[in-house]
N, C-alpha and C positions, 0 to 999 in steps of 0.2 A: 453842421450835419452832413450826412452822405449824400453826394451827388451821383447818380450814372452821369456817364458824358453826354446821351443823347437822352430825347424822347422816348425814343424806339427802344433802346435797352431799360431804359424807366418802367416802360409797360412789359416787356418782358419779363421783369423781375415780377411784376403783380402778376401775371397769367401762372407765373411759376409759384406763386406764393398760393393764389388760387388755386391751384392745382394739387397743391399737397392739402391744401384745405381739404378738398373734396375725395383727396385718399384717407382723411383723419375721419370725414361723415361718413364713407360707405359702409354699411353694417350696424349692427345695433352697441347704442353707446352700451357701455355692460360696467364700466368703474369708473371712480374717481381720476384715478391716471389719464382715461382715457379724455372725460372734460379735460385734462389740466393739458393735453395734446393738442384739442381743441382752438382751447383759449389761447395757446400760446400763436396756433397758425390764421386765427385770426386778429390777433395783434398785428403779425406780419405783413397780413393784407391789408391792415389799417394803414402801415407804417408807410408800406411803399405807394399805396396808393397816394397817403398825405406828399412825399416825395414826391409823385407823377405832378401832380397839382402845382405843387412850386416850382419844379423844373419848368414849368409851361405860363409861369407868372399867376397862378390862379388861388387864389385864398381859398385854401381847404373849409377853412371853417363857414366863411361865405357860400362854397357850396354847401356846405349843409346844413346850412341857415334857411336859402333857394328853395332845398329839395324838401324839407319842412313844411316850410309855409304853400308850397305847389300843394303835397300829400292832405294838408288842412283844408286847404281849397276847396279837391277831390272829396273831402269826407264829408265837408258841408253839402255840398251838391248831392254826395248820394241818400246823406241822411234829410235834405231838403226832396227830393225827388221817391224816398221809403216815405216822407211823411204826407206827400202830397198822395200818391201812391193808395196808402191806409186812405186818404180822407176819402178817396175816390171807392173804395171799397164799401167803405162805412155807407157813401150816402147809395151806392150802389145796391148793398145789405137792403136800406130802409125801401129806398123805390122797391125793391123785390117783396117785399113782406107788406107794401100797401098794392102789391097787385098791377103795380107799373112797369112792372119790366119787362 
């Protein structure tokens, strides 16, 4: 596969790939071409990023195995913390409606 020589020019190439990414979102999507623009400069940002990662010894897919199972973590706890949340509400509803609160 394609190497940069250094780290530094590895991320370069993503900030650059990034960058056109964000000149392809600015404005409202309006056509098909314009998705297929899209998708292609985020291919891009995938590609070189996957690159950065191996340049630096780092198993792409392992990160994104990591950032996964963190984001699940994250979702448990808030959907553990909304349900705790409600239950506190609910018994808060009932004490109010017996005149306890």
């Amino acid at each position: 596969g394609f190497r940069w020589p250094t780290h530094v020019e590895a991320f370069e190439k993503c900030v650059e790939e990034f960058d056109e990414l964000s000149e392809e979102l600015r404005g409202e999507i309006t056509d098909g071409d314009h998705l297929d623009r899209i998708h292609h400069e985020i291919g891009d940002c995938l590609f070189t990023l996957i690159n950065l990662a191996i340049h630096l010894g780092i198993d792409p897919a392992e990160c994104l195995d990591s950032t996964s199972d963190r984001f699940l973590s994250r979702l448990k706890r808030i959907h553990i913390n909304d349900t705790k949340s409600m239950i506190d509400e609910w018994n808060e509803h009932r004490r109010a409606r017996r005149g306890h609160a």
